[in-house]
Each structure stands twice: as structure tokens, then as C-alpha cells.
N, C-alpha and C positions, 0 to 999 in steps of 0.2 A: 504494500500500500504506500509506505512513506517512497515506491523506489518510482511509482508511476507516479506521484506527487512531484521528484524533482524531476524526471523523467519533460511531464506536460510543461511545468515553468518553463524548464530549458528549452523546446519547443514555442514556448509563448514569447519568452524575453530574447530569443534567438536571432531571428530576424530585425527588429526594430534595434536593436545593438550592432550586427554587422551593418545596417544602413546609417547606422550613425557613427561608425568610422570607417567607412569609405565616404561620407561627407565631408568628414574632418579629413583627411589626405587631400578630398577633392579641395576644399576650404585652404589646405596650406598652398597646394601646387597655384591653386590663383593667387595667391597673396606674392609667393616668390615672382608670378610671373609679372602683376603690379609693379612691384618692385624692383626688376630688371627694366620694364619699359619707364620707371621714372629714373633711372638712372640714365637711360636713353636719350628718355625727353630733356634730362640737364646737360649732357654732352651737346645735344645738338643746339640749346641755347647758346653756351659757351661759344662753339663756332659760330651762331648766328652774331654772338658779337664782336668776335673777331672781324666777321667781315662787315661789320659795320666801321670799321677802323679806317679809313683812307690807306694809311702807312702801310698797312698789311696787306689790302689787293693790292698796292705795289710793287710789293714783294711777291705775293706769290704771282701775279700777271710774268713778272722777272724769271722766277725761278721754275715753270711753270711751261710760258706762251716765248721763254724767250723777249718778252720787249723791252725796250731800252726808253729812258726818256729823250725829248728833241738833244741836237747835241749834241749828244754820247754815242760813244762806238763800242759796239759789242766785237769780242774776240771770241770763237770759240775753237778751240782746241781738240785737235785730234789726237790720239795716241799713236803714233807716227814712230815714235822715239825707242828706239832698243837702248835700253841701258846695259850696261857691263853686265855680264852673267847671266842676263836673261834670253831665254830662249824663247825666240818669236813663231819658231816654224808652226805650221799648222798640219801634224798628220792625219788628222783626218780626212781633210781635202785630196792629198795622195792615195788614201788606201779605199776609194769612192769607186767601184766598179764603171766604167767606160760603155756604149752602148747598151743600153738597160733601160727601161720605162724610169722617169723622174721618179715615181713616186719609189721605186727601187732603191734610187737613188738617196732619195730623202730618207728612209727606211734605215740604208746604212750610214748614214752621219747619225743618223741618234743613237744607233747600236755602238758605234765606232766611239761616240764620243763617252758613253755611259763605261765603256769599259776602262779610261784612263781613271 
């Protein structure tokens, strides 16, 4: 008697207990996700006031688009330059099978280069 007594509770208080912690998980999983999108929404502030900045789209238009104010001469620089010790060759380009469909081709410089 007392065994079909906690037998029925447990049946009774069973369900309405498993749905009220899988609320509470659902309940936490939105709260972190809150959470991450207001740390989002303050990142993207921060930047929106950056580029509220004059000085800073000048900079990044510069660093960026390349442009220069009236006036100014932009230099840009190529690596052109072997320095002592350094080894410029490129074997890859030599060990690229000849007569072959491009895509072959292209096929073996990413193999070629993935194995140095």
C-alpha cells in the first residue's frame, strides 16, 4: 500500500518537475544568449563611435582604400628586395606539371605548397 502510495506521487509530481527544469535550462540558455547579443550591441556602438570620429575614417580611408590627402605622395613598396640569407626561389612554380588542364594545375601548387 505505502509502495503504490509513493509509486502514484512519483507519477503525479513527475512530469510537472521534469517540465520545470527543462524551462529552467530553456530560461538560462536565453539569458546567456541576451547576454552575448548585449555585448554585441556594445561592440558595435563603440565602433559606431569611432567612426563618428573625422580623424579615424582618415585613417582607416588610408590604411584601408589607400588614399592620400591633396598634396601628399603615396609610396608603396614592393618586396622586390633579397636580403642576405634569404632564399627567394619559389619551388613550387618549378615542380607544376606542364600540359595538364589548369585546374591540375592549380590542384598541384596547393599540394606542393602544403607539403613545405
Amino acid at each position: 500500500m505505502v509502495a503504490s502510495f509513493f509509486f502514484g506521487a512519483i507519477i503525479l509530481i513527475g512530469s510537472p518537475l521534469q517540465k520545470y527544469f527543462a524551462q529552467r535550462a530553456q530560461i538560462n540558455a536565453l539569458q546567456t544568449q541576451v547576454d552575448s547579443s548585449r555585448k554585441a550591441l556594445e561592440e558595435a556602438r563603440k565602433e559606431l563611435e569611432l567612426w563618428n570620429d573625422p580623424n579615424y575614417i582618415k585613417s582607416q580611408a588610408r590604411a584601408r582604400l589607400h588614399y592620400v590627402l591633396p598634396g601628399e605622395r603615396q609610396y608603396i613598396l614592393t618586396n622586390d628586395i633579397t636580403l642576405e640569407g634569404e632564399d627567394n626561389s619559389n619551388d613550387v612554380a618549378t615542380n607544376v606539371p606542364t600540359g595538364v588542364p589548369w585546374y591540375t594545375r592549380l590542384i598541384a601548387t596547393v599540394t606542393e605548397a602544403g607539403i613545405k
